[in-house]
C-alpha positions in Angstrom: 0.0 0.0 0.0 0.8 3.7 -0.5 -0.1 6.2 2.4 -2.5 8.8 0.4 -3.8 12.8 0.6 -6.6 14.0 -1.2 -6.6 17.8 -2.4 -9.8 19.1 -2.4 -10.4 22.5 -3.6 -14.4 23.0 -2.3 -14.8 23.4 1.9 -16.9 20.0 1.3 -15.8 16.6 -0.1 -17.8 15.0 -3.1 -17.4 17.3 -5.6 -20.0 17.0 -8.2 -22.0 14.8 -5.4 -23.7 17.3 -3.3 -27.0 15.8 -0.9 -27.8 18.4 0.9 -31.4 19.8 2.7 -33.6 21.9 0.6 -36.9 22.3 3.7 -37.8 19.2 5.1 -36.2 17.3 1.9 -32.8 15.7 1.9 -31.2 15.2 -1.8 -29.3 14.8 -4.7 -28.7 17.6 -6.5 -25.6 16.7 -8.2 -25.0 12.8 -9.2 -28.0 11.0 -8.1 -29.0 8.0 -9.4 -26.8 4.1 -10.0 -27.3 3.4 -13.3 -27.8 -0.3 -13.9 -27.6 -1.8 -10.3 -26.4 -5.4 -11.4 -22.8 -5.7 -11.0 -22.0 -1.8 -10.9 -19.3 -0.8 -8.2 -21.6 1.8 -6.5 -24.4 -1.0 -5.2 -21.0 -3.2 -4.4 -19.5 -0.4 -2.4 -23.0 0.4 -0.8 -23.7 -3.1 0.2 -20.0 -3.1 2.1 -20.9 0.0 4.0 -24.9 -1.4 4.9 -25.7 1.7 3.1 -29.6 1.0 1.8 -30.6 1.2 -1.8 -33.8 1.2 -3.8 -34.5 0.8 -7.7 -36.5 3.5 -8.9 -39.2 2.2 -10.8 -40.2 5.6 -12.3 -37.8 5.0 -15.0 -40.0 2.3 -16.4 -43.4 3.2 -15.3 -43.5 6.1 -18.2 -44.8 9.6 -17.7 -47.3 12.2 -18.6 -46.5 14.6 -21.5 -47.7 18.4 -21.5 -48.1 20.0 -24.4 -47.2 23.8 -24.0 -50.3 26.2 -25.5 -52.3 22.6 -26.0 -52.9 21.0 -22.8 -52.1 17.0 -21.2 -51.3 14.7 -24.4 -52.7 11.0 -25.2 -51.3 9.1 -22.6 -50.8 6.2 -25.1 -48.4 8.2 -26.9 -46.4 9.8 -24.1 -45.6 6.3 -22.9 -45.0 5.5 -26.6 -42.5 8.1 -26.5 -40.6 6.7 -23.2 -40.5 3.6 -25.4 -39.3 5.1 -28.2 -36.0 6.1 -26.5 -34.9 2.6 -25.5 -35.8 1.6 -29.2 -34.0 3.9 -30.3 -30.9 3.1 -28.1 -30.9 -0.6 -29.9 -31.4 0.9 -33.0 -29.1 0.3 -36.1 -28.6 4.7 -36.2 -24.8 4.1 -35.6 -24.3 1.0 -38.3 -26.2 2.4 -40.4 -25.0 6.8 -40.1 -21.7 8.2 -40.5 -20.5 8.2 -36.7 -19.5 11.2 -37.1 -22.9 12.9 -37.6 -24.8 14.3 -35.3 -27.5 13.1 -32.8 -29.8 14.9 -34.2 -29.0 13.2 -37.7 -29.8 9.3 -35.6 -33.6 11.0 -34.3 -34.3 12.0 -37.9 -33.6 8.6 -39.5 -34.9 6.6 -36.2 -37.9 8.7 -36.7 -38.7 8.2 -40.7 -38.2 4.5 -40.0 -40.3 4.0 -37.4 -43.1 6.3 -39.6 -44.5 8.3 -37.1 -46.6 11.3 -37.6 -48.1 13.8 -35.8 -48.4 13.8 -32.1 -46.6 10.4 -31.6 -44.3 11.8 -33.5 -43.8 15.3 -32.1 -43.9 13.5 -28.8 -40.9 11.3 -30.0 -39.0 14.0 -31.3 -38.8 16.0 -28.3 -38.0 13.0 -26.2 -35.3 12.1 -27.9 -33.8 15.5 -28.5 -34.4 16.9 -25.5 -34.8 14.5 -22.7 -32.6 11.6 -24.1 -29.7 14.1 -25.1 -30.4 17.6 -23.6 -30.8 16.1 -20.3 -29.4 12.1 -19.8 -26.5 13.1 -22.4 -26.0 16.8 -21.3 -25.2 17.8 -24.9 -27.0 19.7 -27.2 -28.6 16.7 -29.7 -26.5 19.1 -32.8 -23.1 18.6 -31.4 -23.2 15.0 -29.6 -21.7 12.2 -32.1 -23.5 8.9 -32.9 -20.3 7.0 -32.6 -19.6 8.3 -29.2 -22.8 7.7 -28.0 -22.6 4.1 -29.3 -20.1 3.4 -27.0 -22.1 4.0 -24.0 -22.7 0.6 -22.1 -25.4 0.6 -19.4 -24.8 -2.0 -16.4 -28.1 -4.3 -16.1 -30.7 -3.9 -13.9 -32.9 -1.2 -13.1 -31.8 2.5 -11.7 -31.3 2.9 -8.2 -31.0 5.3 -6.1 -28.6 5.6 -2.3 -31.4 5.9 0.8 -30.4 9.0 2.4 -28.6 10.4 -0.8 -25.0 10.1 -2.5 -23.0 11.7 0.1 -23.4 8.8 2.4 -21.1 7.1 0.4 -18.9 9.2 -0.3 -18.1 9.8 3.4 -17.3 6.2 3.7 -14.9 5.8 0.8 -13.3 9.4 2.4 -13.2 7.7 6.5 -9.5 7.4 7.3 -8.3 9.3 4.6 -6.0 12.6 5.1 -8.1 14.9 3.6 -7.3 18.6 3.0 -10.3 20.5 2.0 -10.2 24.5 0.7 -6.8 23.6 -0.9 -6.9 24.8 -4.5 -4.3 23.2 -6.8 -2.7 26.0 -8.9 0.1 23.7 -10.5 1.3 20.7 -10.4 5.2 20.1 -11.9 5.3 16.1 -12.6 9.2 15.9 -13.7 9.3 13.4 -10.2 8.5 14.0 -7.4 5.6 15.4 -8.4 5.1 18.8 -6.4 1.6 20.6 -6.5 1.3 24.3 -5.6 -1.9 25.6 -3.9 -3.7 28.1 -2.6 -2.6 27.0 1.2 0.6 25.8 0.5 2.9 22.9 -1.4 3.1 19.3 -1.6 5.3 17.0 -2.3 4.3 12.9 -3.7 6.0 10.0 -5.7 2.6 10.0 -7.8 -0.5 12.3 -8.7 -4.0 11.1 -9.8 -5.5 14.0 -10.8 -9.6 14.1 -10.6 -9.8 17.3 -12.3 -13.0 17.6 -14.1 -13.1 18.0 -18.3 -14.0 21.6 -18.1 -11.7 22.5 -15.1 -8.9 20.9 -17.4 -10.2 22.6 -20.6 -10.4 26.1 -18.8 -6.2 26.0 -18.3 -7.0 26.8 -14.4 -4.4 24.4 -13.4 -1.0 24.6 -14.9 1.0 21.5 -15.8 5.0 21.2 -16.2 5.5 19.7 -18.4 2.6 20.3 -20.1 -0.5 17.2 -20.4 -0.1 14.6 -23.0 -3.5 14.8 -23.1 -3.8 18.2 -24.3 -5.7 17.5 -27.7 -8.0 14.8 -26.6 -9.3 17.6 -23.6 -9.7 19.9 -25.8 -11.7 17.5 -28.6 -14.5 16.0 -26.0 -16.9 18.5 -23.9 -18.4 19.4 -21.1 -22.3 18.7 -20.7 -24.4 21.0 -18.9 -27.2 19.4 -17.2 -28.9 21.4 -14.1 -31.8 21.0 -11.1 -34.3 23.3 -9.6 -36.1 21.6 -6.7 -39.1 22.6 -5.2 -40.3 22.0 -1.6 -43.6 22.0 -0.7 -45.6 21.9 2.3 -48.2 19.4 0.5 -48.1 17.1 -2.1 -51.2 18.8 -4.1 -50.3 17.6 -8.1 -51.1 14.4 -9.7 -49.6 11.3 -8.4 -50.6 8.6 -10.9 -47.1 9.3 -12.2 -43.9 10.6 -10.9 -42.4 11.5 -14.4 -43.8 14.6 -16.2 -42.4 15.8 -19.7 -43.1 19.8 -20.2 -43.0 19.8 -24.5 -41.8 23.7 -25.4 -40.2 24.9 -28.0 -38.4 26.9 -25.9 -36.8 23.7 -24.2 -37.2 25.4 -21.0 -37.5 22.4 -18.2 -38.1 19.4 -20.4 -37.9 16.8 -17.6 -39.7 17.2 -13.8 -40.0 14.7 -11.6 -41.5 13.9 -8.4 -39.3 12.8 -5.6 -41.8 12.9 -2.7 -40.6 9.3 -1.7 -37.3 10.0 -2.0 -37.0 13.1 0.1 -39.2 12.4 2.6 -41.1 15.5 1.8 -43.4 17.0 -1.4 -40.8 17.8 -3.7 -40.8 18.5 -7.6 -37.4 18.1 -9.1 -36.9 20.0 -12.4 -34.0 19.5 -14.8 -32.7 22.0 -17.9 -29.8 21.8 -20.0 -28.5 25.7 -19.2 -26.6 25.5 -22.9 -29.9 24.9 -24.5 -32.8 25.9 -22.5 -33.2 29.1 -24.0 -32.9 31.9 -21.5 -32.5 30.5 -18.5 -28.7 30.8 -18.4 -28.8 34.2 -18.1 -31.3 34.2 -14.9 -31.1 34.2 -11.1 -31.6 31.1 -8.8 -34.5 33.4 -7.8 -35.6 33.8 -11.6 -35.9 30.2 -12.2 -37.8 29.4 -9.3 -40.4 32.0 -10.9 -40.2 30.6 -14.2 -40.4 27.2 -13.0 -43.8 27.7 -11.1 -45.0 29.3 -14.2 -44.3 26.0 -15.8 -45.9 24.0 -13.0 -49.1 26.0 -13.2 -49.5 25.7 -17.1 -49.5 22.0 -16.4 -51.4 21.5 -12.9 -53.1 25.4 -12.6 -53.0 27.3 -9.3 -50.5 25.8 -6.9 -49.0 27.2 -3.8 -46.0 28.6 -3.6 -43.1 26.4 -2.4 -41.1 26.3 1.5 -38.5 26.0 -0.3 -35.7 26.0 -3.1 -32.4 25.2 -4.7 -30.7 25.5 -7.4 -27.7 24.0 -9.3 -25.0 26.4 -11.6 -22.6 23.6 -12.3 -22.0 25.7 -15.8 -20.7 28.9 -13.7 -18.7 26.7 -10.8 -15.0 26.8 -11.3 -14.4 24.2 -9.8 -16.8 22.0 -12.4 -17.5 24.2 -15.2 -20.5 22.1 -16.5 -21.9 18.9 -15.0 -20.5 15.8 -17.0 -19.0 15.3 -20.3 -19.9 13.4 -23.8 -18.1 12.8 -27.2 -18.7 15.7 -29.2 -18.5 15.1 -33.3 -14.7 15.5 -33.9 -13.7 13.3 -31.0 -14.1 9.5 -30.2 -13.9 7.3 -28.0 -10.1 6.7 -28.1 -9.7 10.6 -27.1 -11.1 9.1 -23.6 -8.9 5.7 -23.8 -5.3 8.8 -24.3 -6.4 10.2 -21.3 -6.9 7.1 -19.3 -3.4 6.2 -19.7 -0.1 7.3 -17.8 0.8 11.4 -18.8 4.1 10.7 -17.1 5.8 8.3 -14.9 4.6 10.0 -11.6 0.9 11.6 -13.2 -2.5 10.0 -14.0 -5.5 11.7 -15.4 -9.0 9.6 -13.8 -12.3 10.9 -14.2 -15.8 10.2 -15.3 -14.5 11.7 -19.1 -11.4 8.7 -19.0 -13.7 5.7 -19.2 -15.2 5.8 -23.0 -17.7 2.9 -21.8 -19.6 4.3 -19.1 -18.9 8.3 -19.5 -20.9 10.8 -17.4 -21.8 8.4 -14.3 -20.6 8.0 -10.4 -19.2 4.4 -11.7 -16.7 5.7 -14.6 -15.2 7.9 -11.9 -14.7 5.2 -9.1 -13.8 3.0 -12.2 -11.0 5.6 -13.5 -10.0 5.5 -9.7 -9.2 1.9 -9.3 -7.2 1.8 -12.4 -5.5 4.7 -11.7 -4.1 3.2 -8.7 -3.5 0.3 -9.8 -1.1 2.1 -12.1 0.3 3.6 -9.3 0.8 0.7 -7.5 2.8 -0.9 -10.3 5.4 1.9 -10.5 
């Protein structure tokens, strides 16, 4: 074994996991759910600790569709249009397309073969475009590549989420661990030792594993010497920019024959809302935007948000109360994030992600959710970058 120090530059471990209380609620709003329970290091790691775990059965159960300026649509077709992304998942879009085209190129050829038309269809569409890729890809549907997202392998078994939220575990994996917290890394020279400068002082290791996220790395806020390896393949994949607005209420007072609604706008304002009442332990409507492509809401206050969101809720329930409470996510504008997770843009691939993975010197790794081409944008990648990282290390 190696004895270890983690720099972190927030006053709070976790990073782009953040549970925190929001009223009476407790959760998630940074990573939040386990993405295929069977066989996927976060439910092995929870299970070890006695930490408790559900699958969330709202990912299967469908959900209701609103159609701004028209009103609820067919339910048939809105749960046709859940269905229509895990079709379109197994589809032959990236045999049968240039990989290098866009997202948006697969919908329009998924959609002509399947021959839908008119609601089903404009259902389908915005699903795909702005649910499937806005939201679970973080990527505008005109910039993500179908190869890249090809390569995206989901572990079996349903989605589950941590009882009691992500942070949990992340206190256990952090339990006996020299932790410094408010130390930001300003550079790190890797010519052996490594020594890393920061805001409280310098360091001094055999070895680095850097976590840095894409954006952090893309945004040159950390200087290298000698410079990354990696340089190109940063610059070629991007950051996603997926955020949450959660709303506490005192009741639960909207419908609860499902917990999944879809808002359909063409200003892409909240696509996705979700109810998390069970979760929380408290009435609680989560919203989720992508801040690149919601059109708008970058530009506005947590405050501004909150108001446009219950505009939102009230075109698709009428009057509601206000909420006892809010919160609201800026990963975009966080330096130490600068977006939420990233994805294979056209113009990179997956071996941009397989560079990165790999030793930038003898005494620096890179590891990160944006090093592991397979399983990209999830809790898993990271802790799977982590482990291979140090066993790297380990080897030296």
């Amino acid at each position: 074994g190696r004895s270890v120090a983690v720099l972190e530059a927030r006053r709070r471990i976790g990073g782009r996991i953040w549970t925190t209380g929001v009223g009476d609620a407790r959760l998630d709003l940074g990573a939040s759910w386990i993405h295929g329970h069977v066989g996927n290091p976060i439910t092995a790691y929870a299970d070890i600790f006695g930490l408790a775990w559900r699958l969330d059965e709202s990912w299967e159960t469908g959900s209701r569709a609103f159609i701004e300026n028209q009103g609820w649509a067919n339910p048939d077709l809105a749960d046709a249009a859940v269905a229509s992304q895990w079709a379109f998942d197994k589809s032959r879009a990236s045999e049968v397309l240039d990989p290098n085209r866009s997202q948006n190129d697969a919908v329009d050829w998924f959609l002509d073969e399947e021959g839908l038309e008119g609601q089903a269809r404009l259902l389908a569409d915005f699903r795909l475009r702005h649910v499937h890729a806005d939201l679970y890809t973080a990527g505008p549907a005109g910039r993500i590549s179908i190869g890249g997202s090809a390569l995206y392998e989901e572990y079996p078994g349903g989605n589950a989420l941590i009882e009691g939220g992500y942070m949990d575990l992340i206190e256990h994996l952090a339990s006996g661990i020299d932790l410094f917290t408010d130390h930001e890394v300003t550079h790190i020279d890797h010519r052996g030792p490594v020594t890393i400068s920061t805001n409280q002082g310098v360091f001094e290791a055999r070895h680095a594993i850097v976590t840095l996220p894409l954006g952090v790395l893309q945004s040159d806020a950390v200087a290298f010497d000698p410079p990354l390896r990696g340089r190109g393949e940063i610059d070629r994949l991007d950051m996603g920019h997926l955020e949450k607005l959660a709303l506490v209420f005192n009741e639960r007072w909207w419908p609860t024959d499902h917990k999944r609604f879809m808002y359909v706008s063409d200003s892409f304002r909240t696509p996705q809302w979700i109810d998390l009442t069970e979760t929380t332990g408290a009435p609680t409507l989560l919203a989720f935007y992508n801040s690149e492509t919601s059109r708008g809401w970058s530009g506005l206050s947590s405050d501004q948000r909150c108001e446009e969101a219950l505009t939102i809720i009230r075109d698709m329930f009428g009057p509601s109360p206000d909420p006892k409470a809010t919160a609201a996510t800026d990963w975009s504008r966080d330096r130490f994030s600068r977006g939420s997770y990233s994805y294979i843009p056209i113009g990179s691939t997956g071996e941009d992600m397989d560079r990165l993975a790999e030793p930038q010197s003898d005494h620096l790794m890179l590891a990160g959710e944006h090093t592991v081409k397979n399983h990209f944008g999830t809790v898993h990648a990271a802790i799977e970058s982590g482990q291979r990282a140090a066993s790297l290390v380990l080897g030296m």
